[in-house]
C-alpha positions as CSV (number, residue, x, y, z in Angstrom):
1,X,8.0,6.7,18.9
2,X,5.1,8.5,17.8
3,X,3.1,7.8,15.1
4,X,2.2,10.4,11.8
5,X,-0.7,12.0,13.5
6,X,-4.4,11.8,11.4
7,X,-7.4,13.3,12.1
8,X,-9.0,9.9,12.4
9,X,-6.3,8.5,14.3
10,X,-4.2,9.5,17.3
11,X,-1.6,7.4,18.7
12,X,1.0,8.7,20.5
13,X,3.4,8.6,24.2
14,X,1.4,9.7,27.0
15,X,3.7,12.3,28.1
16,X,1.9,14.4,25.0
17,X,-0.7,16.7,27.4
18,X,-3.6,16.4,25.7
19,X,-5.5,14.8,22.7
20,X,-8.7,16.3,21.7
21,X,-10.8,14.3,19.2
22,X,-13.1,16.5,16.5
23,X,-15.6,13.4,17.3
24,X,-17.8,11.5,15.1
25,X,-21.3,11.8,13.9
26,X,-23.7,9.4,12.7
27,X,-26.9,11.8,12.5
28,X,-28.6,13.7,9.8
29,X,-30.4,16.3,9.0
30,X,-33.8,16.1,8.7
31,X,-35.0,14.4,6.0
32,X,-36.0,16.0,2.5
33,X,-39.6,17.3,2.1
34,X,-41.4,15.6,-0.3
35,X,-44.6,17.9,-2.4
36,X,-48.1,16.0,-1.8
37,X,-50.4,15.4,-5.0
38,X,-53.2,17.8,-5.2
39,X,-56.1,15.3,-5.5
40,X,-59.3,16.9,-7.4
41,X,-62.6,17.5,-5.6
42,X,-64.6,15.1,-8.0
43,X,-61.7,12.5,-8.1
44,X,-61.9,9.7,-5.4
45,X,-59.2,7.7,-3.9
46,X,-59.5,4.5,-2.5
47,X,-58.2,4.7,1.5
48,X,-55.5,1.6,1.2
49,X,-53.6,3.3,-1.9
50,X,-53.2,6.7,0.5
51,X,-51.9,4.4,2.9
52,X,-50.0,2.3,0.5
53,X,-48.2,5.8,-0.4
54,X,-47.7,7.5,2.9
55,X,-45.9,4.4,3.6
56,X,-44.1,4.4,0.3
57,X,-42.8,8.1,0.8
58,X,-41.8,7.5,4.5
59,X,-39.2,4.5,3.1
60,X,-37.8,6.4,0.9
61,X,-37.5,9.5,3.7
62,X,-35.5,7.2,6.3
63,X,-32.9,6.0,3.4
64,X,-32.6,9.4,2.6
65,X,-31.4,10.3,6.0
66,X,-29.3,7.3,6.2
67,X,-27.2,7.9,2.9
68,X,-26.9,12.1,4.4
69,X,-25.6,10.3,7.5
70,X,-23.0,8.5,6.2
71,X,-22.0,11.1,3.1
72,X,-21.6,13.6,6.8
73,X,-18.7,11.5,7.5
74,X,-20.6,9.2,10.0
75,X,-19.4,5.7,11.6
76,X,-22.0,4.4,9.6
77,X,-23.6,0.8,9.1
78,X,-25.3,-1.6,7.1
79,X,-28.7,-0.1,5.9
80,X,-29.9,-3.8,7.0
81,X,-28.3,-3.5,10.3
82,X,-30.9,-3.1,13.3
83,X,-28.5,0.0,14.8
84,X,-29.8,2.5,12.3
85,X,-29.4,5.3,14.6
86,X,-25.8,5.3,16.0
87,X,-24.6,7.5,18.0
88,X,-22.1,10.1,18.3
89,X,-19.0,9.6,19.8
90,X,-16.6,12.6,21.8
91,X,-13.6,11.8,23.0
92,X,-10.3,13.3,24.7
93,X,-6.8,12.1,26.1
94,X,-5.1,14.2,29.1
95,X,-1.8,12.8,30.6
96,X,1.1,13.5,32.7
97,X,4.7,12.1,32.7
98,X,6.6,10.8,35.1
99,X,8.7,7.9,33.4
100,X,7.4,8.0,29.7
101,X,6.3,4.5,29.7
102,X,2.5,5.3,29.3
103,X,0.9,4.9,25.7
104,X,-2.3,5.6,24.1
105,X,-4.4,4.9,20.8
106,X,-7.0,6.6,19.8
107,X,-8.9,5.5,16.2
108,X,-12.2,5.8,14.8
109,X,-11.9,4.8,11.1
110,X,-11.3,0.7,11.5
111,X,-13.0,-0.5,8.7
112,X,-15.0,-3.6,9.3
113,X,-15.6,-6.5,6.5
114,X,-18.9,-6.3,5.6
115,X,-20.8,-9.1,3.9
116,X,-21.1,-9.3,0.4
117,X,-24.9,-8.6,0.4
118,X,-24.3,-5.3,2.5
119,X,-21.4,-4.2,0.9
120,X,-23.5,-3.5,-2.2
121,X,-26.3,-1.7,-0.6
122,X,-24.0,0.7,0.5
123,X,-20.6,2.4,-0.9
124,X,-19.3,3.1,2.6
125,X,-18.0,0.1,4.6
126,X,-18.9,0.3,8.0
127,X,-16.7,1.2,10.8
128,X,-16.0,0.9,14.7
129,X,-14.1,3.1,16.5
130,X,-11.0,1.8,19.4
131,X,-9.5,3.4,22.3
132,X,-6.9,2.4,24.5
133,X,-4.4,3.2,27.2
134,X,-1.0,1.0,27.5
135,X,0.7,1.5,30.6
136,X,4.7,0.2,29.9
137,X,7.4,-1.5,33.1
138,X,10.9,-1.8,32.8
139,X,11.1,0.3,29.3
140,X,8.4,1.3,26.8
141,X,9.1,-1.1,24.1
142,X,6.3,-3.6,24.9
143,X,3.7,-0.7,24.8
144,X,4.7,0.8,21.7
145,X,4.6,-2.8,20.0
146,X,1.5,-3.9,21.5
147,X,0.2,-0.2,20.7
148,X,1.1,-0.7,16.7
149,X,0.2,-3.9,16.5
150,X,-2.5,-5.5,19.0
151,X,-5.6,-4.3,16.7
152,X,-4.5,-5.8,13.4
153,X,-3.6,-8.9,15.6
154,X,-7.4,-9.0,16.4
155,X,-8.7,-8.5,13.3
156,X,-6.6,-11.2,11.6
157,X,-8.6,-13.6,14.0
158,X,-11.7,-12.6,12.8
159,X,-13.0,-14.9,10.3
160,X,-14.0,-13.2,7.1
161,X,-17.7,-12.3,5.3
162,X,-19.8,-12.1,9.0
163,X,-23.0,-10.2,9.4
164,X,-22.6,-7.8,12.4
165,X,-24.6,-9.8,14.3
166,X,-22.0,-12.5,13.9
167,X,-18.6,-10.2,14.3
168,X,-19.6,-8.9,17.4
169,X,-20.4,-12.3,18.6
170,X,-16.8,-13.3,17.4
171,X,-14.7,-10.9,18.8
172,X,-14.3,-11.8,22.1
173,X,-12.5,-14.7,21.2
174,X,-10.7,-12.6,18.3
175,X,-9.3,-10.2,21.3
176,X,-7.9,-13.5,23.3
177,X,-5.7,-14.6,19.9
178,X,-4.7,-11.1,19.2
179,X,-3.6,-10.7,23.1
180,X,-1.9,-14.4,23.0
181,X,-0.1,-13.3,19.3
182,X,1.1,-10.1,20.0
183,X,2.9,-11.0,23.3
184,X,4.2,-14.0,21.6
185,X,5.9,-12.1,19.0
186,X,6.7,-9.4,21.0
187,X,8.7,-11.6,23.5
188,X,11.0,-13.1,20.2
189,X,12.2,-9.7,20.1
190,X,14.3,-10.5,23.2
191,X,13.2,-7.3,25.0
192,X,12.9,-7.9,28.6
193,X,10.0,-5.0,28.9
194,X,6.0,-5.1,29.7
195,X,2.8,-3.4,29.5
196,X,-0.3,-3.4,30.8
197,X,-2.9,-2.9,27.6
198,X,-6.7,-1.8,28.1
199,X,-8.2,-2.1,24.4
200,X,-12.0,-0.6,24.1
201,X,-13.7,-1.6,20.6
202,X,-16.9,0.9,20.3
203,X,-19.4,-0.4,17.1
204,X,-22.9,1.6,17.3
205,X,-24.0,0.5,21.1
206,X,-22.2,-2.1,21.5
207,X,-18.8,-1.9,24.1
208,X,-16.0,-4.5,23.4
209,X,-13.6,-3.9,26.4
210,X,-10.2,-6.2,26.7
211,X,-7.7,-6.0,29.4
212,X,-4.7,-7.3,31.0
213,X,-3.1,-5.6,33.8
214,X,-4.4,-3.7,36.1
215,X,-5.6,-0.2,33.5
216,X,-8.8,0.6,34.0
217,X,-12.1,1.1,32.1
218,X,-15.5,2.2,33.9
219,X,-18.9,2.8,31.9
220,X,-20.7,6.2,33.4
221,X,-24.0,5.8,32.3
222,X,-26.8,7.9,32.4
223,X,-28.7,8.6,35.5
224,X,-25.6,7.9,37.2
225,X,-24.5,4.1,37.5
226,X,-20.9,3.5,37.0
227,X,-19.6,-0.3,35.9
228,X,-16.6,-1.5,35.8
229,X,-15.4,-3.0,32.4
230,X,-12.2,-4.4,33.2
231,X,-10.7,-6.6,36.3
232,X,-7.3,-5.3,37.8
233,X,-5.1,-8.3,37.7
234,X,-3.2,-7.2,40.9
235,X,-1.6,-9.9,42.8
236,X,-2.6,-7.8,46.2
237,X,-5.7,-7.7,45.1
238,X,-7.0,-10.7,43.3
239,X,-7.2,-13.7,44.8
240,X,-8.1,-16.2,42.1
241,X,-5.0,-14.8,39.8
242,X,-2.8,-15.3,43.1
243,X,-4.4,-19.1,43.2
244,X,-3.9,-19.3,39.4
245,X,-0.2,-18.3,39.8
246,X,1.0,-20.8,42.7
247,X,-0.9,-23.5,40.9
248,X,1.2,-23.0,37.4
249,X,4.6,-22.7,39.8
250,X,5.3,-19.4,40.4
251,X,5.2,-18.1,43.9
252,X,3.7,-15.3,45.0
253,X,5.6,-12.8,48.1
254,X,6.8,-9.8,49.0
255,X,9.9,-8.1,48.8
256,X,12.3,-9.1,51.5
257,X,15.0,-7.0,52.8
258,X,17.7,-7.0,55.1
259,X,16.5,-9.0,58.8
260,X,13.6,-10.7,57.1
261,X,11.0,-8.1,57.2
262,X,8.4,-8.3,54.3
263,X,7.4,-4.7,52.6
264,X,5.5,-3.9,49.5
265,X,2.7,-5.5,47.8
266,X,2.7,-8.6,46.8
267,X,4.5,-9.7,43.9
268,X,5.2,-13.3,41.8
269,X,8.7,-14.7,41.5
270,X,10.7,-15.2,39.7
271,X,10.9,-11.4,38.4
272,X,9.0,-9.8,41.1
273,X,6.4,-8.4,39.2
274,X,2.9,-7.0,41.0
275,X,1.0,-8.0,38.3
276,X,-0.6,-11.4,37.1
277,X,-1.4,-11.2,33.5
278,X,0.5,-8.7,30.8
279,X,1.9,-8.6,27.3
280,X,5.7,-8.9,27.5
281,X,7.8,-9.2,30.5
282,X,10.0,-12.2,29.0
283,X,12.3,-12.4,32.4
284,X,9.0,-13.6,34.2
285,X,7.7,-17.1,34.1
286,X,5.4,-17.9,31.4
287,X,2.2,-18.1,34.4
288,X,2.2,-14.0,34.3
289,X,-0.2,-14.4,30.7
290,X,-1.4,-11.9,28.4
291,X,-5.0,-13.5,28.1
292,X,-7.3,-11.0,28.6
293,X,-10.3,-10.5,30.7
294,X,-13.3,-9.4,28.0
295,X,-16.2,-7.9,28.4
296,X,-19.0,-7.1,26.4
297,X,-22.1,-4.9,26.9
298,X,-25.0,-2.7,25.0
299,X,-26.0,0.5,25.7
300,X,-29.3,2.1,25.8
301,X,-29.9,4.7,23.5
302,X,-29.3,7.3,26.4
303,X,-25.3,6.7,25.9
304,X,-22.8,6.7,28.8
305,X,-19.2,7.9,28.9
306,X,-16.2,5.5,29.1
307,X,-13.4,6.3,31.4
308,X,-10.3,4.5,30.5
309,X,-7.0,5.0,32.7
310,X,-3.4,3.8,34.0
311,X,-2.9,3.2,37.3
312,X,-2.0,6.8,37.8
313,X,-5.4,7.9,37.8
314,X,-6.9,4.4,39.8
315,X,-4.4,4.6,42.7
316,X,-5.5,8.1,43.7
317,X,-9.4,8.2,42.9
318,X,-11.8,5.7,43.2
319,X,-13.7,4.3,40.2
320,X,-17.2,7.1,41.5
321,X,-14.6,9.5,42.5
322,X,-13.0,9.7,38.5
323,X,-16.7,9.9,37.4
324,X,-18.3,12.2,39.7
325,X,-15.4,15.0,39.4
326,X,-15.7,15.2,35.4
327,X,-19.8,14.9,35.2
328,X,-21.0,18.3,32.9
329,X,-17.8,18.7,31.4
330,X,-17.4,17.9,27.1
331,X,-15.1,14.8,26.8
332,X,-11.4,16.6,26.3
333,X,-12.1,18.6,29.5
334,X,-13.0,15.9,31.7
335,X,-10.1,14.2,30.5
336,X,-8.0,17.3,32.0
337,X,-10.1,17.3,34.7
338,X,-9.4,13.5,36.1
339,X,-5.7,13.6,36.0
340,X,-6.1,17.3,37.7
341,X,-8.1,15.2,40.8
342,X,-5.5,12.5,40.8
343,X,-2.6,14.8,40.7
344,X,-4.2,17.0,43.8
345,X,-4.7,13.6,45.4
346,X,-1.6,12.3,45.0
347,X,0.4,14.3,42.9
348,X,2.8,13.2,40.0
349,X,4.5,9.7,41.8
350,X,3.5,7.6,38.3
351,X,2.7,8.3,34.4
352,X,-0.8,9.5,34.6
353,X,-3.0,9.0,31.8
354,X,-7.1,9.1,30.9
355,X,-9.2,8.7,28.0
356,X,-12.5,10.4,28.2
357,X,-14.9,8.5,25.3
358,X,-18.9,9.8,25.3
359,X,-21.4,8.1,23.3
360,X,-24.4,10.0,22.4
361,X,-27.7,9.8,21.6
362,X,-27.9,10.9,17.6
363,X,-30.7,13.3,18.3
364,X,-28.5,15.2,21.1
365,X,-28.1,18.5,20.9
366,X,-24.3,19.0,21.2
367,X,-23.7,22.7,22.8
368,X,-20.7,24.5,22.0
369,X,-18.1,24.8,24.6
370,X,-18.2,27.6,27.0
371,X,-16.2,28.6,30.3
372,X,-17.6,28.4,33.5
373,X,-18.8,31.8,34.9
374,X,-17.9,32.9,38.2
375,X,-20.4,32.6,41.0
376,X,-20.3,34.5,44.8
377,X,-21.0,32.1,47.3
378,X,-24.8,32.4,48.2
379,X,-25.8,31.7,44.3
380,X,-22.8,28.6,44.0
381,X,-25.2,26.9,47.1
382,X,-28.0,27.2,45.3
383,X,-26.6,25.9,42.0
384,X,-24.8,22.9,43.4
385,X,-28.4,22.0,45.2
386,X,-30.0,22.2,41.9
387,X,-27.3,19.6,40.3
388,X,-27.7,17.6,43.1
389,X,-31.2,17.0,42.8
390,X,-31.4,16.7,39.2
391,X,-29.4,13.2,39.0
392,X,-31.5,11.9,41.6
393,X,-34.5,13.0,39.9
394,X,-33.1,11.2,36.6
395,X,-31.9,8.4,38.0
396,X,-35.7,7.5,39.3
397,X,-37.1,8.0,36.3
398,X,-34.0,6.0,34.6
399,X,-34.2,3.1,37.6
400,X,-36.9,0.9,35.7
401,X,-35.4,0.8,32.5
402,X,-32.0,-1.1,31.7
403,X,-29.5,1.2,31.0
404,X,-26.5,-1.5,30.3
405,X,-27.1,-5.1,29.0
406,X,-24.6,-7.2,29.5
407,X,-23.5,-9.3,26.5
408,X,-20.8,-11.7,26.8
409,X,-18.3,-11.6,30.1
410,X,-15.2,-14.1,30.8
411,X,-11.8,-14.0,32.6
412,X,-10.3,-17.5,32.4
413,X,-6.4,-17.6,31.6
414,X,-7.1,-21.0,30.0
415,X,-6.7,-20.8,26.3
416,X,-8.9,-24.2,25.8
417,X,-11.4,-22.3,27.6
418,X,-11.8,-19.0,25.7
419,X,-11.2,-20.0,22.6
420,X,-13.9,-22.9,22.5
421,X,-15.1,-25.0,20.4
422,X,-14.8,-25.1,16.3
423,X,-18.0,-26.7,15.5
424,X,-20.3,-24.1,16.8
425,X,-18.9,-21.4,14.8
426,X,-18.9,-20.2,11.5
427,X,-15.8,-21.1,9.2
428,X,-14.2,-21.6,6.3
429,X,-12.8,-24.8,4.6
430,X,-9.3,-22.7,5.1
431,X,-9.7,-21.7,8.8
432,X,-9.9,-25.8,9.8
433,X,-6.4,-25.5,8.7
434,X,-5.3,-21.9,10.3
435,X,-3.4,-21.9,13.7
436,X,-6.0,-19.7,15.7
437,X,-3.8,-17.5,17.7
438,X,-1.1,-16.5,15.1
439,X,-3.2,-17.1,11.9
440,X,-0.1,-19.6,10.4
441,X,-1.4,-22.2,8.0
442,X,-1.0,-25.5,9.1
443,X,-1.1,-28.7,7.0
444,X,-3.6,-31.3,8.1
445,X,-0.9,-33.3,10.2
446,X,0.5,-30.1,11.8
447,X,-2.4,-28.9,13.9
448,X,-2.9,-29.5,17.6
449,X,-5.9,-29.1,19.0
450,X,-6.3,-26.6,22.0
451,X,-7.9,-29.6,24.1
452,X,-5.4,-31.8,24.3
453,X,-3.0,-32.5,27.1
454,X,-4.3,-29.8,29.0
455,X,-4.9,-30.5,32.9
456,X,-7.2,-27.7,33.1
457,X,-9.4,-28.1,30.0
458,X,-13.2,-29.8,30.9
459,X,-13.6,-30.4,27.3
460,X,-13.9,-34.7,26.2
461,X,-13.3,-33.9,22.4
462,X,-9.8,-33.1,22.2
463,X,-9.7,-34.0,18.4
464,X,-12.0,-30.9,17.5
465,X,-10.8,-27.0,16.8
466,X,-9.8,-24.6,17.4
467,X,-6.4,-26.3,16.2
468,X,-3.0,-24.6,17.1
469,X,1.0,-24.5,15.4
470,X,3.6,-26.1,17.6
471,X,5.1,-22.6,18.8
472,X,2.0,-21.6,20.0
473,X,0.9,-25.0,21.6
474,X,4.2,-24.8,23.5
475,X,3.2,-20.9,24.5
476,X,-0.3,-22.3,26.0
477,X,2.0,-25.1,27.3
478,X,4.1,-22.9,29.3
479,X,1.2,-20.5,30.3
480,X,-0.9,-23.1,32.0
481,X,1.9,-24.9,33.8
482,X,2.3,-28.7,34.3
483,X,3.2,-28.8,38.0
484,X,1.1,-27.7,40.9
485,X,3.6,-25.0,42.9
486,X,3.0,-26.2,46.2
487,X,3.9,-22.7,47.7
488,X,1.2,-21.1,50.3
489,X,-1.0,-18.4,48.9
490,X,-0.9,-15.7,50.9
């Protein structure tokens, strides 16, 4: 079921211990020295053509640097892009196995369309790099599809010959079709499997996270503050997914056993799954959906570390707990070092799987790995009151500045919802004609629009885009339900 490994890509059963990343680097060395003109004692020259120069020589210094950058085998970008300076990333995947159903992907050479005026100022398209963990039910088959094929899914949503400005604006809706297709083919397969799928798209600052399931991704960012990314669609846990459910007809209960009594969380029926969203699971009813909660965020130029995990890792440490216990270490050891916690929490009663992803500052020093020394007891006080202070110290001097801005956040199950309107958006004469979840071409008379007939939609103008096929107008159908439930949430 594995992959043929590459150095830029890693993909691969969680059950494989660890997966250390050589990283990647979009900094240079410093930029070439350019020889100053010996001007003669007699000769004068005029103050604004020095200045006109300086200037001159300083251009040229910076697209220097940026050409090294990318010939280093950076990420790279658009000269014209206002991310110049991206940063590095680090990364490592640690994992235990219990049932062999947990997944992983790890890429950092996805190739994103450029425009046709950056494309020439540069031979190197740009790139963005992806991560994510797949946690599988009931067989593995659903995350090794959704594994192979989720991320071309997105990107064939993406409409083509966008700035970056306007593809990172775009792909939050691009995630929710390429969610909606891949369980959609997935389930003609006839496979009666699931998976949870937490999908991290990293371009320069910029954090894409998508999710469905109850995986988890949290942001440590420097100085301390840890965000959560994603939102567990656990039936125990979520009441709005629980209300969501009942109100598309399923019902939502525990597990009875013999004399009535009620154990175990609670779960939807038919099929008895704990969870309210996934990509799969054709033996549930269509309300458990594979539309994803996104969320989208920029980072300061201090960087952060992402932490993405099954439930292995999130039922036996806390989101602050899985942060604090890796702080210090490079990115493959704290990988190692999270499932270690959970396992001496817990131990090994699931597949147990983490993704350690840092982004850092270009202009960070990156220190080669070393192990830790031995201390007696008197000089481990004193060093663990030194690392105790110095966070707090940072974090005041970090507390006035924003460390994370939030972009774009959304968790709606309703298809007319999150994939919007048509006529704000940038398009093609091809794409009014495109089925926007599985990229079909559609005549003229063929499309539905994504606003009609649905009970939940807000929108009045059911005759614009986005426009869908007939299959996968009956899937949105089917996911939103046409009949309240009736049944008492608990």
């Amino acid at each position: 079921s594995r992959l043929p490994h590459r150095s830029a890509c890693t993909v691969g059963p969680a059950s494989i211990r660890s997966a250390k990343g050589k990283g990647m680097s979009s900094s240079s060395s410093a930029a070439e020295q350019h020889g100053h003109h010996a001007v003669g004692g007699r000769e004068l020259v005029p103050l604004a053509a020095l200045i006109k120069e300086e200037s001159r020589t300083e251009r040229h210094a910076v697209t220097r640097s940026r050409i090294c950058a990318r010939e280093d085998g950076g990420v790279g970008g658009e000269v014209g892009e206002a991310e110049t300076r991206r940063p590095l990333l680090r990364y490592g995947c640690a994992a235990q196995s219990k049932k062999g159903e947990d997944f992983f992907l790890l890429r950092t050479d996805c190739a994103r369309p450029s425009t046709s005026s950056s494309s020439s100022t540069t031979s190197h398209p740009p790139t963005f790099a992806v991560f994510a963990v797949l946690d599988g039910h009931n067989g593995d088959a659903a995350a090794i599809y959704t594994r192979d094929n989720l991320l071309n899914h997105v990107l064939s949503a993406m409409p083509q010959g966008l700035s970056r400005e306007e593809w990172l604006h775009s792909l939050p809706r691009a995630l929710v079709a390429g969610f909606v297709k891949t369980d959609k083919e997935f389930q003609t397969k006839g496979q009666t499997s699931g998976t949870t799928a937490t999908f991290a798209i990293i371009d320069g600052w910029t954090i894409t996270v998508a999710s469905v399931g109850d995986s988890r991704c949290i942001l440590d960012a420097q100085g301390g503050a840890v965000s959560l990314l994603t939102v567990d669609h656990r039936l125990e846990e979520n009441v709005e997914e629980r209300e969501r459910v009942t109100a598309s007809g399923g019902e939502v209960g525990r597990l009875s056993v013999v004399g009535g009594a009620e154990i175990g969380p609670l779960r939807c029926w038919p099929g008895g799954l704990c969870l309210s969203r996934s990509i799969g699971d054709i033996d549930v009813g269509e309300f458990i959906v594979p539309v994803p909660y996104v969320k989208q965020v920029k980072l300061s130029n201090t960087g952060g570390r992402l932490i993405i995990a099954s439930d292995g890792i999130w039922d036996a440490l806390s989101s602050d707990a899985a942060a604090k216990c890796c702080r210090g270490l490079p990115a493959e050891l704290a990988a190692k070092q999270v499932v270690k916690e959970a396992l001496k929490t817990r131990g090994l009663k699931d597949d147990t799987t983490c993704v350690v992803v840092d982004i850092i500052p270009p202009d960070q020093t990156i220190r080669p790995l070393s192990p830790p020394k031995k201390m007696n007891k008197l000089k481990s006080l004193i060093f663990r009151k030194k690392a105790k202070d110095q966070p707090n110290k940072l974090t005041k001097q970090l507390s006035s500045v924003g460390m994370v801005e939030e972009i774009f956040e959304e968790g709606s199950a309703i298809l007319s919802e999150r994939l919007g309107n048509d006529s704000g958006s940038r398009r093609t004469s091809s794409s009014l004609f495109t089925c926007a979840i599985c990229q079909a071409d559609l005549e003229p008379s063929e499309g539905t629009s994504v606003h009609v007939g649905s009970v939940f939609s807000s929108s009045s103008k059911p005759w614009e885009g986005p426009f869908l096929c007939s299959d996968c107008r009956d899937k949105k159908d089917a996911m939103e339900g046409k009949r309240p439930s009736g049944v008492k949430v608990l």
